[in-house]
N, CA, C and O atoms as a Maestro MAE file, in Angstrom:
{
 s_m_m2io_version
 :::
 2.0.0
}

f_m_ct {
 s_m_title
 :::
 protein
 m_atom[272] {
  # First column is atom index #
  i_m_mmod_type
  r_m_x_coord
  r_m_y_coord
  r_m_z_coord
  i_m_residue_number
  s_m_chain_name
  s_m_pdb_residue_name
  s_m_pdb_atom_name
  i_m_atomic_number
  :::
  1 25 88.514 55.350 139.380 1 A "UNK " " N  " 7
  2 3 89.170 54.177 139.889 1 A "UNK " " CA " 6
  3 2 90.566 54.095 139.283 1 A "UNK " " C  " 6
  4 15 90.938 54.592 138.220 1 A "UNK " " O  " 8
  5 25 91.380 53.264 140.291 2 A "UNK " " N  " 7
  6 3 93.002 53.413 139.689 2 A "UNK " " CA " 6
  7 2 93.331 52.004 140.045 2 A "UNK " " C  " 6
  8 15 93.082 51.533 141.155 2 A "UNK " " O  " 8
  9 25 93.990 51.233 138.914 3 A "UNK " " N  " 7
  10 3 94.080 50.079 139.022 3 A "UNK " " CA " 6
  11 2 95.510 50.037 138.472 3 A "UNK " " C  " 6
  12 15 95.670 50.574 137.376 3 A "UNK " " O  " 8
  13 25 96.837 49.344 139.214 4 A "UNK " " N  " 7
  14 3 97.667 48.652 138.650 4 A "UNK " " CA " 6
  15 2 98.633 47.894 137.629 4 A "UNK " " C  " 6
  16 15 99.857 47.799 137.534 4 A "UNK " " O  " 8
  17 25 97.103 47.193 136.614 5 A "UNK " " N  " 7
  18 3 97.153 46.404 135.752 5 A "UNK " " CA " 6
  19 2 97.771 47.605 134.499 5 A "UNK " " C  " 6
  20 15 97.430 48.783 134.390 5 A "UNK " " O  " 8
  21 25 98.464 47.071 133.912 6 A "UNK " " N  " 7
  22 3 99.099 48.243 132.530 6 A "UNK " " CA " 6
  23 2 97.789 47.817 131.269 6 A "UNK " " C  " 6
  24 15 97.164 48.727 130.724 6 A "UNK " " O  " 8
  25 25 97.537 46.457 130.963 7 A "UNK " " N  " 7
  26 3 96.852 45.961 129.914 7 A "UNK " " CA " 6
  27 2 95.070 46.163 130.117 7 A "UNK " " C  " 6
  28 15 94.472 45.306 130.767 7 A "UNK " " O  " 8
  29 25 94.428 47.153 129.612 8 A "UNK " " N  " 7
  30 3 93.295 47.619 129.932 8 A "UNK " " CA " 6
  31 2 92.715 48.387 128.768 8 A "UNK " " C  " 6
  32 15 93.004 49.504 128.339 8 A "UNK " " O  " 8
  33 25 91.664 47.344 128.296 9 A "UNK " " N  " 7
  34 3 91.597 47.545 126.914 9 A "UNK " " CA " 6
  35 2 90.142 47.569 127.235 9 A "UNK " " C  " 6
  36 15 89.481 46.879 128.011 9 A "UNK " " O  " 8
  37 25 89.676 48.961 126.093 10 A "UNK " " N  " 7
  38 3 88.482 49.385 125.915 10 A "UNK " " CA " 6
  39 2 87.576 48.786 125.074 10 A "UNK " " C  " 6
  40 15 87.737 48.972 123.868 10 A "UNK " " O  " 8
  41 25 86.341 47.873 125.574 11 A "UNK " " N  " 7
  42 3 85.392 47.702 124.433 11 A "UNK " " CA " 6
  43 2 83.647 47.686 124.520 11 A "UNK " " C  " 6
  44 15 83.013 48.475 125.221 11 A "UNK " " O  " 8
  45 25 83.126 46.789 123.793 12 A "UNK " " N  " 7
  46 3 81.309 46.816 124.048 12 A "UNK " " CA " 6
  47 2 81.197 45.468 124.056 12 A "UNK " " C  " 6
  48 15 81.746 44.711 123.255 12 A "UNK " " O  " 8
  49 25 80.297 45.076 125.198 13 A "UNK " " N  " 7
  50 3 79.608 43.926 125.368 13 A "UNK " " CA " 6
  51 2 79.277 42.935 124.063 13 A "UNK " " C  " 6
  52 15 80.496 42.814 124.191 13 A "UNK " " O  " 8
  53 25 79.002 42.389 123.323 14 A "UNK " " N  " 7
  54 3 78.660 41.703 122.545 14 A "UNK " " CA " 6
  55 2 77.438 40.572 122.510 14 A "UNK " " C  " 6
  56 15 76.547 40.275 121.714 14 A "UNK " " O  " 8
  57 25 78.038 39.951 124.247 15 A "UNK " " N  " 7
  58 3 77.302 38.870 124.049 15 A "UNK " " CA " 6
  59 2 77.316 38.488 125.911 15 A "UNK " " C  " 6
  60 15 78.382 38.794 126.446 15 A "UNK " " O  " 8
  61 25 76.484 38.012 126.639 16 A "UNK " " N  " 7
  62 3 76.278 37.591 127.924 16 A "UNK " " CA " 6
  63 2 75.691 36.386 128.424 16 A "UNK " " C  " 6
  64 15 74.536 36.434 128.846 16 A "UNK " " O  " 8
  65 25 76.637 34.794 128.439 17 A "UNK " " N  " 7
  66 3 75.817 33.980 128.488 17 A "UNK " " CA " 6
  67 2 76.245 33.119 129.712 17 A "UNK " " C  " 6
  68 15 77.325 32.561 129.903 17 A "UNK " " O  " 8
  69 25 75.127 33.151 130.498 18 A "UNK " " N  " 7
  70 3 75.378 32.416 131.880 18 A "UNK " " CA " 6
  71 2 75.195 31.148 132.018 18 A "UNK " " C  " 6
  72 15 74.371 30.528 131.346 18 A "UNK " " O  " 8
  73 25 76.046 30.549 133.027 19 A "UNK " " N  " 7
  74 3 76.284 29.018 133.098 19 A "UNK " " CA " 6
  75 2 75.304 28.971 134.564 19 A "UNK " " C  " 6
  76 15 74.405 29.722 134.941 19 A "UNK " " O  " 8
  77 25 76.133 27.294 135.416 20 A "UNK " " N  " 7
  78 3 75.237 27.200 136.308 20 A "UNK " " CA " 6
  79 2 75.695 28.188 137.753 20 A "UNK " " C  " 6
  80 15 74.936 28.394 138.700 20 A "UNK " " O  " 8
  81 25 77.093 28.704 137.633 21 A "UNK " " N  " 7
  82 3 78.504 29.428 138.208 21 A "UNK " " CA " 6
  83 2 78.700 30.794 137.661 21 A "UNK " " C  " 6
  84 15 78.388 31.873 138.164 21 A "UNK " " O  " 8
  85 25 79.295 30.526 136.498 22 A "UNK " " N  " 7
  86 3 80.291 31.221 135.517 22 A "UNK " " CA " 6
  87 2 79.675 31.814 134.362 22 A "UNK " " C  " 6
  88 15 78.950 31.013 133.773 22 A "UNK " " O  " 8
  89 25 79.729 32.983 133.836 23 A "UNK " " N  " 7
  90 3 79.385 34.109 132.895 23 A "UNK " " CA " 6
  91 2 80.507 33.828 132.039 23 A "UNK " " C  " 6
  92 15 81.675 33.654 132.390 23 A "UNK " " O  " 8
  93 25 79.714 33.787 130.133 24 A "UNK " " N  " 7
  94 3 80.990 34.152 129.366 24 A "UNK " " CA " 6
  95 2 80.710 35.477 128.634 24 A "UNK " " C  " 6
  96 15 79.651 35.379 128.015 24 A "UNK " " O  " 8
  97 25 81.253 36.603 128.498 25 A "UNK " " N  " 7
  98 3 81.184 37.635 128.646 25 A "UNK " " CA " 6
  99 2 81.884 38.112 126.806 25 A "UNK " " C  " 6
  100 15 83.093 38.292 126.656 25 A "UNK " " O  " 8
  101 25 81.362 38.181 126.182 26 A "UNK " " N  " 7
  102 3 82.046 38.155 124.891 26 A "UNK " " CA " 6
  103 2 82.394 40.138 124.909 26 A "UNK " " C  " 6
  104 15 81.733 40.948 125.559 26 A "UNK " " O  " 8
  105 25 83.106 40.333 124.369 27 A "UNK " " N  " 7
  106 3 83.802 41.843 124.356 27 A "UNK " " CA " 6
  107 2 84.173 42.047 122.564 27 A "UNK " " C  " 6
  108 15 84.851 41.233 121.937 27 A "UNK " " O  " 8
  109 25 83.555 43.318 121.954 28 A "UNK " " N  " 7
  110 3 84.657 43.708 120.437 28 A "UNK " " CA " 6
  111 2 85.062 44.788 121.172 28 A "UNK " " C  " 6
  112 15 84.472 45.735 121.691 28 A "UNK " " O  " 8
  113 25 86.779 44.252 121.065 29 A "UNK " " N  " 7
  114 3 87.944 45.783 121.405 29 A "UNK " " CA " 6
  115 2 88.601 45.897 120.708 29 A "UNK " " C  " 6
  116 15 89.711 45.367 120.757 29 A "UNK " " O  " 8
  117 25 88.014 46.977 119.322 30 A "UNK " " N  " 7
  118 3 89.125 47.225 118.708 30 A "UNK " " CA " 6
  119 2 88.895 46.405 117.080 30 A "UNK " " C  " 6
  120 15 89.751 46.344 116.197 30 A "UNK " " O  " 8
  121 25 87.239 45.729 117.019 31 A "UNK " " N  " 7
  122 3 87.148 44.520 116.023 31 A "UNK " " CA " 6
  123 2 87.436 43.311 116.241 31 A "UNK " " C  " 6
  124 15 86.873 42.472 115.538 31 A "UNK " " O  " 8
  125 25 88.574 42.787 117.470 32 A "UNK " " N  " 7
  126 3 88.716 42.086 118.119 32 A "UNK " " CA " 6
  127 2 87.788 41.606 118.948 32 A "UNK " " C  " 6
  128 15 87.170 42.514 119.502 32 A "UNK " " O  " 8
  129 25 87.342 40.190 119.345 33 A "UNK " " N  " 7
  130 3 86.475 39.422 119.992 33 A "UNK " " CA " 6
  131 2 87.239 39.006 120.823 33 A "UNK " " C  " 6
  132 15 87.996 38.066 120.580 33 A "UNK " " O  " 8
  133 25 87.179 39.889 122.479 34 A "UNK " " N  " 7
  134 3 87.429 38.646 123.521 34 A "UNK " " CA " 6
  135 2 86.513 38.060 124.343 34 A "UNK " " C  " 6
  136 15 85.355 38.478 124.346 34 A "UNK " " O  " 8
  137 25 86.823 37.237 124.978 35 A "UNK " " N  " 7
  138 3 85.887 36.132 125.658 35 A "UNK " " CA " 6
  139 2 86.400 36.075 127.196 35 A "UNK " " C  " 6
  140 15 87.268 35.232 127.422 35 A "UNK " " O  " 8
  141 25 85.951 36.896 128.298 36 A "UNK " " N  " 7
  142 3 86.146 36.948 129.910 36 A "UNK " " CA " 6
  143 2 85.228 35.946 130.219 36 A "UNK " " C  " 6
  144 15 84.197 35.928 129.546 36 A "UNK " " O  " 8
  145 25 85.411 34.916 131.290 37 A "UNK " " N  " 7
  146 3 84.795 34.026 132.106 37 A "UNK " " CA " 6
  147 2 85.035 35.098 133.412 37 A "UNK " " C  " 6
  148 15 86.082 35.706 133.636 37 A "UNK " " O  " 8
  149 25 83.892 35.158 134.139 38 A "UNK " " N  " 7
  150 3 83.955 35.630 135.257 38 A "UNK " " CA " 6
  151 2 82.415 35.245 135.714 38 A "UNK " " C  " 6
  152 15 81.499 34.944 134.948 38 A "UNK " " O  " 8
  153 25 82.362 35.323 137.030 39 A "UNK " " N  " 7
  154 3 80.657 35.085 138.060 39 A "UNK " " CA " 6
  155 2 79.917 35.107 137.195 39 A "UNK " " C  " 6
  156 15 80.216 35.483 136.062 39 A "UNK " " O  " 8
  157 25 78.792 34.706 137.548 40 A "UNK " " N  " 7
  158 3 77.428 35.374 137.488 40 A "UNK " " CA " 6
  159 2 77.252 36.257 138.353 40 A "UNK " " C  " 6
  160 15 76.938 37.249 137.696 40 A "UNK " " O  " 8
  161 25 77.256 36.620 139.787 41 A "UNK " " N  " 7
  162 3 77.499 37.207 140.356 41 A "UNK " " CA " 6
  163 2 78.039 38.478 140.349 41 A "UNK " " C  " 6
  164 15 77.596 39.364 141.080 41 A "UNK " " O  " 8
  165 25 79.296 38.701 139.303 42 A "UNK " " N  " 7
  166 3 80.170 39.312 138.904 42 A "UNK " " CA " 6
  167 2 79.148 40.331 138.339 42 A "UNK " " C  " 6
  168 15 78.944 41.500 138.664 42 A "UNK " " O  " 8
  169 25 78.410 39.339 137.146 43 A "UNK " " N  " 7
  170 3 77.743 40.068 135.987 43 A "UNK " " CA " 6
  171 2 77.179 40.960 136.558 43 A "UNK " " C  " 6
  172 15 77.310 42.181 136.646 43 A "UNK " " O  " 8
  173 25 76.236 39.877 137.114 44 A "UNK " " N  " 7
  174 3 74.919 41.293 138.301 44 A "UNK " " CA " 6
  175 2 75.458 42.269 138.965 44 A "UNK " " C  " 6
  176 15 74.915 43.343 138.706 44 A "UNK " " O  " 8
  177 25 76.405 42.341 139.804 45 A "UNK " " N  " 7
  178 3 77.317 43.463 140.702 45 A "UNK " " CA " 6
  179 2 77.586 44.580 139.578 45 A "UNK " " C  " 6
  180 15 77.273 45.748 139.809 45 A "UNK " " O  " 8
  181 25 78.052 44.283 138.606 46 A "UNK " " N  " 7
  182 3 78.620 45.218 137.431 46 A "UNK " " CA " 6
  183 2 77.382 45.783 136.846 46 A "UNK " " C  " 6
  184 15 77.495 46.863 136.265 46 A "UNK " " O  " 8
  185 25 76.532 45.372 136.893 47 A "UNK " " N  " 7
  186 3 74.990 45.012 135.733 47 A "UNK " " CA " 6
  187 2 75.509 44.939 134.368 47 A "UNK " " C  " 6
  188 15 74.777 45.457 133.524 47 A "UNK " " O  " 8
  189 25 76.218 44.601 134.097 48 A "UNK " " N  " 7
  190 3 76.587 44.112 132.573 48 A "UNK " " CA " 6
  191 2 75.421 43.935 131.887 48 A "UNK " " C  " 6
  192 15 74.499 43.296 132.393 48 A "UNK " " O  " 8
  193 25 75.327 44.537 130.532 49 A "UNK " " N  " 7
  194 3 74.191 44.417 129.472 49 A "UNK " " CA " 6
  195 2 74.466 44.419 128.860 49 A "UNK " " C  " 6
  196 15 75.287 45.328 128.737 49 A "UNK " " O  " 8
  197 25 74.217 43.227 127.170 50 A "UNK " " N  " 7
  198 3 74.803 43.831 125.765 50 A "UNK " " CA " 6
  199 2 74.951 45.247 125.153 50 A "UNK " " C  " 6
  200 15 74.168 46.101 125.569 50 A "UNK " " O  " 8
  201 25 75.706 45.536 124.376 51 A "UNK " " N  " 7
  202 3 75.853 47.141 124.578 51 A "UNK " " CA " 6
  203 2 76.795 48.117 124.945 51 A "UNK " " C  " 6
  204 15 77.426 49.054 124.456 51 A "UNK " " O  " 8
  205 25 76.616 47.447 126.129 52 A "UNK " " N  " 7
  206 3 77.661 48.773 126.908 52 A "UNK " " CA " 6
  207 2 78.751 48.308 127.171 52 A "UNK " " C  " 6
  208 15 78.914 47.089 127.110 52 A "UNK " " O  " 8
  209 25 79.671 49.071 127.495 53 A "UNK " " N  " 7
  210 3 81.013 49.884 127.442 53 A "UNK " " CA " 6
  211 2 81.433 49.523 128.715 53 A "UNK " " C  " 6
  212 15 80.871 49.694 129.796 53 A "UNK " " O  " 8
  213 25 83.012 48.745 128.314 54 A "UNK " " N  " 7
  214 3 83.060 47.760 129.981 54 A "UNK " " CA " 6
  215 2 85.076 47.709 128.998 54 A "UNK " " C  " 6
  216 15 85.416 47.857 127.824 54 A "UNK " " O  " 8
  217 25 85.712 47.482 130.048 55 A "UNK " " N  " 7
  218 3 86.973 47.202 130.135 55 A "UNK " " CA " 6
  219 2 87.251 45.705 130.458 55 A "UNK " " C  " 6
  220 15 86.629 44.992 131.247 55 A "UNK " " O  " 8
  221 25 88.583 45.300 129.486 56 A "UNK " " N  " 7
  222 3 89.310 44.125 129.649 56 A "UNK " " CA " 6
  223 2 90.595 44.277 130.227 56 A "UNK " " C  " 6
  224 15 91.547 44.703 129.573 56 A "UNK " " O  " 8
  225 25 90.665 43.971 131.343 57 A "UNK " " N  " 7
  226 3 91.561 44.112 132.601 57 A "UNK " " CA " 6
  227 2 92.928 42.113 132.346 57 A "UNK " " C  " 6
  228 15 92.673 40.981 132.757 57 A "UNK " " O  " 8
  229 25 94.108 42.583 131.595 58 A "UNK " " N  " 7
  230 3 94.658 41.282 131.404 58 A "UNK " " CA " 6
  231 2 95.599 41.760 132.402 58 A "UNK " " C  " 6
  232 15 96.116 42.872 132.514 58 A "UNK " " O  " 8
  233 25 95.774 40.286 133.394 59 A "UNK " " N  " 7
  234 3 97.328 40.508 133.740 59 A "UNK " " CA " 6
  235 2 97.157 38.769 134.388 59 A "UNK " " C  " 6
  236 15 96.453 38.124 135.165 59 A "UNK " " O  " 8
  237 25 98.515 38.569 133.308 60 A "UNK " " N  " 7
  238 3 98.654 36.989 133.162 60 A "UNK " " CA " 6
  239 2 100.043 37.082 133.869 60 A "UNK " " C  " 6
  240 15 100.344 38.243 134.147 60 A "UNK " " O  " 8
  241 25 100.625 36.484 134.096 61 A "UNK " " N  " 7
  242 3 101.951 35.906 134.721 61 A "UNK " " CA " 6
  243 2 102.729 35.430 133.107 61 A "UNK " " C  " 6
  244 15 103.829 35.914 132.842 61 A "UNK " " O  " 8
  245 25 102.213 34.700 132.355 62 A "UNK " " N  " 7
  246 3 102.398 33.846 131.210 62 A "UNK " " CA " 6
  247 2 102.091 34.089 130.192 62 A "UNK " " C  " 6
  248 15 101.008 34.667 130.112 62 A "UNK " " O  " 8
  249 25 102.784 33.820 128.968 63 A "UNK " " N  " 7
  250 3 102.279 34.520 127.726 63 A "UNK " " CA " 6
  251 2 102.792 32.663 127.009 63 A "UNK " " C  " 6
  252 15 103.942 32.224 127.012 63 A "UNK " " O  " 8
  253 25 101.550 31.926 126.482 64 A "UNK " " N  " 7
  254 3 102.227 30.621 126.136 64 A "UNK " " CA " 6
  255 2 101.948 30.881 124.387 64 A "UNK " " C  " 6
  256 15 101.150 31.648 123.848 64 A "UNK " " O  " 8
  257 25 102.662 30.189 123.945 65 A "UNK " " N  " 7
  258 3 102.830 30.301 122.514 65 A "UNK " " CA " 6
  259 2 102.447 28.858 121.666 65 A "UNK " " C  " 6
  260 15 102.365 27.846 122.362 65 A "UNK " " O  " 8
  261 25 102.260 28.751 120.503 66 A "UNK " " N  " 7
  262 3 102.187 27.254 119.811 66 A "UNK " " CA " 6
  263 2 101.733 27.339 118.169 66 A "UNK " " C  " 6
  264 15 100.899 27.998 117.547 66 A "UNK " " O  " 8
  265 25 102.524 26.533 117.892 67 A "UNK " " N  " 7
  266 3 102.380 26.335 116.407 67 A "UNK " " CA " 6
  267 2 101.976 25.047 115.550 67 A "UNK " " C  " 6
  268 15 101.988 23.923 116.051 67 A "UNK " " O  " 8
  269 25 101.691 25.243 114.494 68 A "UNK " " N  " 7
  270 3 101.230 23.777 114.050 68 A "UNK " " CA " 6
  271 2 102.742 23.178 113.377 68 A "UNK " " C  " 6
  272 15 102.803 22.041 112.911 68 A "UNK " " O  " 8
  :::
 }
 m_bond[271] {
  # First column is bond index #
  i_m_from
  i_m_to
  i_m_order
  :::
  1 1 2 1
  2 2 3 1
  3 3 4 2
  4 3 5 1
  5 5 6 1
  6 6 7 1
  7 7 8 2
  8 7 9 1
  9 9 10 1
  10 10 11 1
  11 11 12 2
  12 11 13 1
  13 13 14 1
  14 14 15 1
  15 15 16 2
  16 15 17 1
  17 17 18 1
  18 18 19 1
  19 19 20 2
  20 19 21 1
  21 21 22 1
  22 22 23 1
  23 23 24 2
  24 23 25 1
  25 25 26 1
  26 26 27 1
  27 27 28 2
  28 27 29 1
  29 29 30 1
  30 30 31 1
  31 31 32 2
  32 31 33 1
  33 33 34 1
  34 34 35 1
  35 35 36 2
  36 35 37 1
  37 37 38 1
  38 38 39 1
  39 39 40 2
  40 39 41 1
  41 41 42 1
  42 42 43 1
  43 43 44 2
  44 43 45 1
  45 45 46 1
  46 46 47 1
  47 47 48 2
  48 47 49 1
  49 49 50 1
  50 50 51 1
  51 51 52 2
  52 51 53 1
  53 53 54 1
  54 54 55 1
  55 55 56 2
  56 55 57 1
  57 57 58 1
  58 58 59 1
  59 59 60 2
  60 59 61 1
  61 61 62 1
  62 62 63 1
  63 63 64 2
  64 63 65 1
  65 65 66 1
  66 66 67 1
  67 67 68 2
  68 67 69 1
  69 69 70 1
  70 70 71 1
  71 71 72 2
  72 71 73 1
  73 73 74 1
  74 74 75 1
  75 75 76 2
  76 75 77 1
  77 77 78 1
  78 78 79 1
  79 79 80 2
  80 79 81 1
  81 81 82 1
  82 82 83 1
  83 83 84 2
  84 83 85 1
  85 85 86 1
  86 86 87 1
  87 87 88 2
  88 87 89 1
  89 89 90 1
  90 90 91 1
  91 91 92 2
  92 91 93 1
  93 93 94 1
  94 94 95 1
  95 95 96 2
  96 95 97 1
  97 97 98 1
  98 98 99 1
  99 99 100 2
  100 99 101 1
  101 101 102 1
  102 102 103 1
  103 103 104 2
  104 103 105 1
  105 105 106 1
  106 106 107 1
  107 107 108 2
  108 107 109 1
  109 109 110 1
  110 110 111 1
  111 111 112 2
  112 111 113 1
  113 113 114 1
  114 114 115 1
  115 115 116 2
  116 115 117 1
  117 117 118 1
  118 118 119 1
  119 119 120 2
  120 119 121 1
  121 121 122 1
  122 122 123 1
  123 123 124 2
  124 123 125 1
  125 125 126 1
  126 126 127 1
  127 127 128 2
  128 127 129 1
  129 129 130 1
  130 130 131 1
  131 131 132 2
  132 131 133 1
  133 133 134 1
  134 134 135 1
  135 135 136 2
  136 135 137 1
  137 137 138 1
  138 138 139 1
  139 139 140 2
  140 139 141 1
  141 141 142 1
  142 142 143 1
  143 143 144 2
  144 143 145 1
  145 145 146 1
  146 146 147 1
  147 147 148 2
  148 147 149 1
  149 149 150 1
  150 150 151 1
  151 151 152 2
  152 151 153 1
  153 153 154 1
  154 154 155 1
  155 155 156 2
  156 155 157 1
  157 157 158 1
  158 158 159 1
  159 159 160 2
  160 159 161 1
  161 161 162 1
  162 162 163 1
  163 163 164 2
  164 163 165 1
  165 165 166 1
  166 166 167 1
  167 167 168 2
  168 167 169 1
  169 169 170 1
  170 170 171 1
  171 171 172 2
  172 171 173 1
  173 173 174 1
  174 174 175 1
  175 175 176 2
  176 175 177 1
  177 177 178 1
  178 178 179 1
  179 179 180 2
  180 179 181 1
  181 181 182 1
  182 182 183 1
  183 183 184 2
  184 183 185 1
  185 185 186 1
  186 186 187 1
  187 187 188 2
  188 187 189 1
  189 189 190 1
  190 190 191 1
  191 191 192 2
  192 191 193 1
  193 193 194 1
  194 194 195 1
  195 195 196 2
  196 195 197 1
  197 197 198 1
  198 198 199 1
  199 199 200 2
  200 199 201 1
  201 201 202 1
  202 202 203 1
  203 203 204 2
  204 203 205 1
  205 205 206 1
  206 206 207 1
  207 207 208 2
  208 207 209 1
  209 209 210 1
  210 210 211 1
  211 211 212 2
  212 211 213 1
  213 213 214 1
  214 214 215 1
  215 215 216 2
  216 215 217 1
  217 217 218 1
  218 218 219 1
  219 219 220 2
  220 219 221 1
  221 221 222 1
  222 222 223 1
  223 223 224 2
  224 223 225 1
  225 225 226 1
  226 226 227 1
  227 227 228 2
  228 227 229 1
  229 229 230 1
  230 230 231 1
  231 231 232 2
  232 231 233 1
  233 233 234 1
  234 234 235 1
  235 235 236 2
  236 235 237 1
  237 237 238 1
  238 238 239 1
  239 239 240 2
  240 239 241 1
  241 241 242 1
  242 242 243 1
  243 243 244 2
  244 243 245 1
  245 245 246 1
  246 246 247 1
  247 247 248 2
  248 247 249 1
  249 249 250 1
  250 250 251 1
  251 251 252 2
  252 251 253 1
  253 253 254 1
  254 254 255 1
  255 255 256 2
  256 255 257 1
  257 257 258 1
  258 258 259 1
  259 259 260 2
  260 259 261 1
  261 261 262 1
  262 262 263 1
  263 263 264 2
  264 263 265 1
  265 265 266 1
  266 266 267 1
  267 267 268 2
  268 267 269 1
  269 269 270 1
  270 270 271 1
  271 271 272 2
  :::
 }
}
């Protein structure tokens, strides 16, 4: 597959917890913890399982910043 996006970061499942909609999808890339919201739907199509080896696909428009 060939995708567009430049920001495509390699990691492992962590964690898979479904809402009544929406999947939060926890990812370590790198020691880093990210957190994808996407389907439930999504999940199942993909079969996502803790474990395995899945890509973080970013492409924001916006990069917002903030300090205390």
């Amino acid at each position: 597959m060939k995708i567009s996006a430049r920001n495509v970061l390699k990691g492992r499942v962590l964690d898979i917890r479904k809402g009544a909609t929406t999947a939060h999808v926890k990812l370590d890339v790198g020691g880093t913890q990210m957190t994808a919201s996407v389907t439930n739907e999504a999940v199942d199509d993909l079969g996502l399982v803790v474990g395995q080896d899945a890509y973080a696909v970013v492409k924001a428009s916006d990069v917002m910043l903030a300090v205390d």
